[in-house]
Each structure stands twice: as C-alpha cells, then as structure tokens.
N, C-alpha and C positions, 0 to 999 in steps of 0.2 A: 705633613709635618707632625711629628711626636710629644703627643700633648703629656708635659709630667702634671701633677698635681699631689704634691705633698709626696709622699712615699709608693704613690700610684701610676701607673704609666697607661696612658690613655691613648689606645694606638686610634688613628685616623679613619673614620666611619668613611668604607668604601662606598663611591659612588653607582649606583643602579640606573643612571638616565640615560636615556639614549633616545634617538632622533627615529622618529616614525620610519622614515626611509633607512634605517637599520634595521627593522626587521623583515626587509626585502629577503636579505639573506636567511634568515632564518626560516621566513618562509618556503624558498625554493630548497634549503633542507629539509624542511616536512615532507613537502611533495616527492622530493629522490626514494629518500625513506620509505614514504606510503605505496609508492610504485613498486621498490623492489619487495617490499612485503608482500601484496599483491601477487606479485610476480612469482613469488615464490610458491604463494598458496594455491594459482591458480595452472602451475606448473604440469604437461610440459607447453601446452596450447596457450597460458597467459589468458584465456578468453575463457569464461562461464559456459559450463557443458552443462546439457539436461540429466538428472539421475536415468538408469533401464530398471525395468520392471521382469521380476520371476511370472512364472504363470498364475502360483498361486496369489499373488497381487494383482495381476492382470483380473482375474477371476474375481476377485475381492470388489474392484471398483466396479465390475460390471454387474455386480450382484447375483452372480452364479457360487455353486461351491467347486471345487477340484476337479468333480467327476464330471459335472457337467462341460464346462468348458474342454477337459481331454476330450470329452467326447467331441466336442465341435472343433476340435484341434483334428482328433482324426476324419472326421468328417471332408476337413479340408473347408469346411465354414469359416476357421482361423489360420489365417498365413501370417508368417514370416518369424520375427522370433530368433535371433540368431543362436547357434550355440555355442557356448564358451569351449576355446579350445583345454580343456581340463582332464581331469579323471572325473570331474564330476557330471560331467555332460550337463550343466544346467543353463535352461534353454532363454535368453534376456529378448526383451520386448523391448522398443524404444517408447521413449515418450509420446512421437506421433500414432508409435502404435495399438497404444494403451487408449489415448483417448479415440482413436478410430472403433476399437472395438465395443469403448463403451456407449458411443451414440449410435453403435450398431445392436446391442445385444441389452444394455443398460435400463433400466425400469425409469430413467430421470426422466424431469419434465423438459418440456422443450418450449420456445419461443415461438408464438404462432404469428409469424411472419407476414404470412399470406392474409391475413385476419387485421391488419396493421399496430402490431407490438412493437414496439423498439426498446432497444438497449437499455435496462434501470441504470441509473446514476445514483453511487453510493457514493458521499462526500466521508472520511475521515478524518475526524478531526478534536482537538482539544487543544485549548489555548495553553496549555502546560508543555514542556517538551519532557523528552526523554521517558513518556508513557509507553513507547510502541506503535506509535502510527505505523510507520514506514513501513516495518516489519509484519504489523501483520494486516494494511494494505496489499503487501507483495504474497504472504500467505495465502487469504482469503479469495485473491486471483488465482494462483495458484491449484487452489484446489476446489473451486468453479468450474476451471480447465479440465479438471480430472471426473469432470461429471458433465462431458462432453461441451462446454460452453465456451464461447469465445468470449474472448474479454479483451478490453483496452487498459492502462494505467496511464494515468494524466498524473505528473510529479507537479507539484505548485507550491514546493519548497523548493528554495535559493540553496540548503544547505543538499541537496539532491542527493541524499539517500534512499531514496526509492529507486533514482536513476540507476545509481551503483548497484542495488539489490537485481537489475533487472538487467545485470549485462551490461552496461552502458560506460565503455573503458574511463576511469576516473581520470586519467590522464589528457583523455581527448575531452578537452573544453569543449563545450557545446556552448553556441553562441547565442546569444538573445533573440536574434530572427528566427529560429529551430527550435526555441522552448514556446511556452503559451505567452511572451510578451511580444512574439508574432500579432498575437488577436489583440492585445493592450494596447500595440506601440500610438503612439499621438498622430502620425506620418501613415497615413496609407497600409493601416489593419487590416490582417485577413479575415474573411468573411467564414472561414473555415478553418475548424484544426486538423481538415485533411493532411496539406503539405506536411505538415509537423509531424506523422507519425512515422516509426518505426519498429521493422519486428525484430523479436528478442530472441534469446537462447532458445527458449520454454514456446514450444508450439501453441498455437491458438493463443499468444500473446504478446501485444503490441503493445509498444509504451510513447509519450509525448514526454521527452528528458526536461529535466530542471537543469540550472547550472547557478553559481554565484551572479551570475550576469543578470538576472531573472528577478533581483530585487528592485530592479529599476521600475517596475513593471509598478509598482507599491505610487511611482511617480509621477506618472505614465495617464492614469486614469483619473485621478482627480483633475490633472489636467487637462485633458477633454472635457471633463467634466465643469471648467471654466469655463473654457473655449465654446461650449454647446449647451444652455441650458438643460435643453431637452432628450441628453445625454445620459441613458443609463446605466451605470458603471456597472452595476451588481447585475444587470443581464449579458455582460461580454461570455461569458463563460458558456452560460443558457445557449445562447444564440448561435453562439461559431462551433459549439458542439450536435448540436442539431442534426446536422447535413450529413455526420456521418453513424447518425444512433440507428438506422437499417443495417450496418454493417456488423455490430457487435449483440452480444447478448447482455452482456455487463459492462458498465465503465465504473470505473472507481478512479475519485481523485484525494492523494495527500496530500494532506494542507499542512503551512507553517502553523509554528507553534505561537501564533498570535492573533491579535481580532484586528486585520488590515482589510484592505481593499480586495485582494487575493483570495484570503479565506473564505469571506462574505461572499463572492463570488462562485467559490466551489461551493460552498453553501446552500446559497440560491438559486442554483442548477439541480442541485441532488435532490432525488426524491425518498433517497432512504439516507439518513445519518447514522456512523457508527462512529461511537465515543467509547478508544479502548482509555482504561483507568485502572492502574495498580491501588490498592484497596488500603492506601495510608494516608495518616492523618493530612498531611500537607497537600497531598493530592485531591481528597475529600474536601478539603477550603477552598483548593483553586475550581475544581467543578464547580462549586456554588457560588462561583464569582463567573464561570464560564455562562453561567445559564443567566444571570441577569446581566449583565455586559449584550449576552449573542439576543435573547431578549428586547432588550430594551431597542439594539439596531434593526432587529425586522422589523417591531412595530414603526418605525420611522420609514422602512423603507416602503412598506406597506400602504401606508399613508400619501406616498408618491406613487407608486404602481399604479397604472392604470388594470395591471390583471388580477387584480384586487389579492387575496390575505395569502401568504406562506402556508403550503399543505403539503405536511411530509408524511407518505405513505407509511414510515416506519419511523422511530429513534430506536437504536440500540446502544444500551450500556452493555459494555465486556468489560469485566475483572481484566487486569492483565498485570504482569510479573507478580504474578500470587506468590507469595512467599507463605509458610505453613509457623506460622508462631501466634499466640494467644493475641497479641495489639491487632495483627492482620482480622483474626476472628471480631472484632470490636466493631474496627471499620467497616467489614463488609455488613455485618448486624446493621450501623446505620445506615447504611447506603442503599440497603432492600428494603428496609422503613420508610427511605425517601421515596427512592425512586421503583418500588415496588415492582412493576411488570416491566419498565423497561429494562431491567436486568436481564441478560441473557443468563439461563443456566450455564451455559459453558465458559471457562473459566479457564483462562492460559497460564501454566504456575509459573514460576520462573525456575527456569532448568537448564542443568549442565550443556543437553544437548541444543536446546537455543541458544546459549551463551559460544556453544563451538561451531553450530551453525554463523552467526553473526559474527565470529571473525574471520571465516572463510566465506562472507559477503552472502550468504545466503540465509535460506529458514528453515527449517524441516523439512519441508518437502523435497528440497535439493540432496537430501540424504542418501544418494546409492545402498550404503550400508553402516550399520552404527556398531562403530567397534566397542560400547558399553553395554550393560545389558540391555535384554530383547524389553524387559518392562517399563525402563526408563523412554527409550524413547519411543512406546507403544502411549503411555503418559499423557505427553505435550501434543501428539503426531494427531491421539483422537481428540483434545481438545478441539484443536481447530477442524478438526472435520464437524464436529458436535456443532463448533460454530456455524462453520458454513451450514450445514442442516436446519439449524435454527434462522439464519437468513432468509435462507428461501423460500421460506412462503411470502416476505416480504418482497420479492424480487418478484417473484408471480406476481401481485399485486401489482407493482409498477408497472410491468408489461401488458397488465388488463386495464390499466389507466391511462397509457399511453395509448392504445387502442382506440378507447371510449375517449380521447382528447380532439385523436384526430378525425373520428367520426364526426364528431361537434361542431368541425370546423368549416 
C-alpha cells in the first residue's frame, strides 16, 4: 500500500524474508552453476590431469644440467618421454616419469625405512580463514612429490577445499563414513585411516576427502568423550593414523579455520606445524589470539596425557599472499620481531598466476605452461619450492624421531 505523506510519496519498503527452506533452491543453483564452471574449466576430461615435463625440467628437478641428462637419455639410462606430434619435436615426460627419474638420479634425502622412520605429520593450520591453508597444503605436497616422496593429504575441513584441490569431483559428495568422521564416529570407529584413503591425479599422492557431512565429527567426539571418561579425544587422529605412517613419507593435514575438536586433533598428531599468514594488520591480531587460545588448550590437554608435554619437532610461520606495498612492509617488520626464527625466509606473494591457478582448482604446480611471462610465474613457482627446501630438514627430523620413538618402545 502507497504511503502519501504531505507532498511525498512513500512507496512500500519491499520485503527481504524468506523461509530457511527457500534457500534450498538457491542452493541447488549454486551447485549447477559450480559444476558447469567446473566443467568447463576442466574440459574435455571434466576430471584433474597431472601437468608433463620438458627434459629440461626433468633435468632441473633431478638436479643435473641439459647435458648431463642428454647424455643419459642417450645412454638409454632415460626412457620414455613422449614426443609431441609438432614441428617442434619437443620431447614431454609424465609426471610419473619425472619423479621416477628423480629418485633415480636426484641428490634428495630419502626416508630410512629399513632403520624404522615413518611418515612426518605436518598439521596446517591457523584459526583465521582465507590465509591459504588449503592451497598451499596441496602445493607443499606437491612438490615433496617432485623430490621423489610419497605423501598422503588428510582434508579436516568441512568446507573440503583441499578435497577439490586434489581431484576429488566437487559434485560427488563424499559421505561421512569416507572422510576422517570414519575414526570420530560415536558407533563403532575405525581403528585406521586405511579404508578412507584414495589416490589422486598427481602420482605419489593419496588424499583422505573432507565433505560438508564431516562437521558432525566436531559432535561426535565430545560425545564419546561423555560416554568414556577415559576417552581421548585429541589422540583419535594420532592413533588411527599410525597404522599407515610405513607407507608414506609425508602426511600433511588441513585444518578448519577454527580451535575445535578437529583442529586440535590434527594438531596433536603433527610433529611439524605450518602456519601460512598473509603479513596484515588483522591477520597479525588474529595470530596473537591463535597462539594463546592454541596455548592455553595443550597445556590443559597435557595435564591429562598420560604421554606427558606436546613436542613439535618444528613450527613454521610462512608469509602468504604477500602483497608488495609499504603497510605490508610494517607487518612483516613486526612479525620477524615477534616471531624471529620461526619465520621461514620464503615467502609466497600474492600473484596473478596463483589467483589463475585457483580458479582452474589448482596451484602452480599444476601449470603445464603459463601463458604470462616466463618471470612472473618463475616468482611464486620458486617460492614454494624455497619453501619446501626450507621444510626439510624439519621433515628429516621427524623421521629420525620417529625412528628413535620406536626404538624406545
């Protein structure tokens, strides 16, 4: 109805309410939406393909130069290698074949197996969202893999962008018995995050999917945690990942962006933490609320452990989506004040070619070729290799811990 008032006409303030169960619809329009996006981008396969490798990148990761590697090409010490039907004859290596050569030829360390090493557990994580976990989670595996290592990815986010990073069709729900509320559920918990895994595009890498189904899990555990005193929560993750730390060389799990039960849990398992943080003010506030929050819950949990105090072979802070402007420069000044050595020197900026990686579901590493220049995405590409270089010796570490653990026992 058309409200006059004096010489004014006061037309009828539309209504905005609407019934929870209306946005059903709207929802299964996202979802069509996101699919055919998707679909598009990942066209004509619809499914995540590994990047192929030139020789001279072959060569790169295995730490030869051009001529050495020809030489073992002609040798016949290097097979396979397909060659593009072109004018250019140029010769592409698969992903399995790149890292076959590099644990063949490669100067990298290796996992001494036979000596009892297992698997390092790296938890990433920060109570803030929209840092980068996910992303460079799925990177830092990534390019582990390309330094001949096997690795697993554990998603322990609901919102399951690591799932999606890792192949894992967004459309095909994956149920809560198939994600990690398998080892949570109240009802007859696996003992192992065996059944749950799966392999991905990306060779030498298996991932354990998240889904929205997966927050129940948050529910899940304290209430066992009724049900059984002697119950504890923050070792479900420890425990049921155990059984298969012989099989991999790295696990890494993404954690949500909060201090649950979940987190704590991937947490409490990992022996190295990586905490990526873009270098701004707000983020700088929420770290310093991350560290006494995460804090204050081990000393408590600690106090109930019988395996007495939290001992993490590493922390790592990463800079992440570095942006290059004078405020940035501020922040990171305080943040190397604070947190001094746990700073990694490397330093992920924030760039065109991550932002075009990320909407074709991927990170850099998934790059076949970058149609910008060769400098920009040489940039971001050695960051994270910088990173991972800088991990490793903490990763060594965990493996000569976990050695000297199981001696003891």
């Amino acid at each position: 109805m058309t409200d006059y008032r004096g010489d004014e006409i006061v037309l009828p303030r539309p209504s905005r309410r609407m019934l929870a169960t209306d946005l059903v619809e709207t929802a299964r329009k996202a979802e069509a939406a996101f699919a055919k996006i998707r679909d598009g981008m990942l066209a004509p396969e619809s499914v995540k393909v590994p990047p192929t490798y030139t020789a001279s990148k072959v060569a790169a990761l295995c730490g030869l130069d051009r001529n050495q590697f020809n030489y073992r090409l002609r040798k016949g010490d290097v097979v396979g290698g397909a060659t593009e039907d072109d004018e250019s004859r140029v010769r592409k290596f698969t992903l399995s074949e790149a890292q076959d050569y590099v644990r063949k030829f490669g100067k990298g360390v290796r996992r001494k197996a036979e000596a009892g090493e297992k698997a390092a557990i790296i938890a990433v994580a920060n109570f803030k969202g929209g840092v980068g976990k996910s992303s460079t989670t799925m990177a830092l595996a990534q390019g582990l893999t390309l330094r001949g290592l096997r690795c697993l990815l554990i998603d322990s986010d609901p919102q399951a962008s690591l799932s999606t990073l890792a192949g894992i069709a967004y459309d095909t729900f994956t149920p809560y018995e198939k994600t990690m509320g398998a080892v949570c559920t109240i009802d007859g918990p696996l003992d192992t995050v065996a059944p749950l895994i799966q392999p991905t595009y990306w060779h030498n890498l298996d991932v354990i999917p998240a889904s929205t189904a997966f927050y129940t899990a948050d529910l899940e555990l304290p209430a066992r945690q009724l049900r059984d005193s002697q119950f504890r929560f923050w070792r479900v993750f420890a425990d049921t990942i155990e059984p298969v730390r012989d099989r991999y060389d790295v696990i890494l799990i993404d954690t949500p962006p909060s201090l649950s039960y979940i987190s704590l849990n991937a947490i409490m398992a990992a022996q190295i933490c990586v905490i990526p943080v873009p270098p701004e003010f707000l983020d700088f506030a929420s770290l310093t609320q991350f560290w006494t929050l995460l804090t204050d819950t081990i000393a408590e949990i600690d106090e109930r452990d019988e395996g007495g105090g939290k001992v993490f072979e590493a922390v790592h802070l990463m800079l992440s989506k570095v942006k290059e402007s004078q405020a940035t420069d501020v922040v990171r000044a305080w943040m190397q004040t604070v947190y001094k050595d746990l700073i990694t020197s490397a330093e992920i900026p924030e760039s065109v070619v991550v932002s075009k990686a990320a909407v074709e579901f991927g990170t850099v590493y998934d790059v076949s070729k970058y149609s910008g220049t060769l400098k920009t995405y040489a940039r971001i590409h050695d960051a994270y290799e910088k990173a991972v270089s800088e991990i490793m010796p903490s990763i060594e570490a965990a493996w000569a811990s976990s050695a000297s653990n199981s001696a003891t026992r």
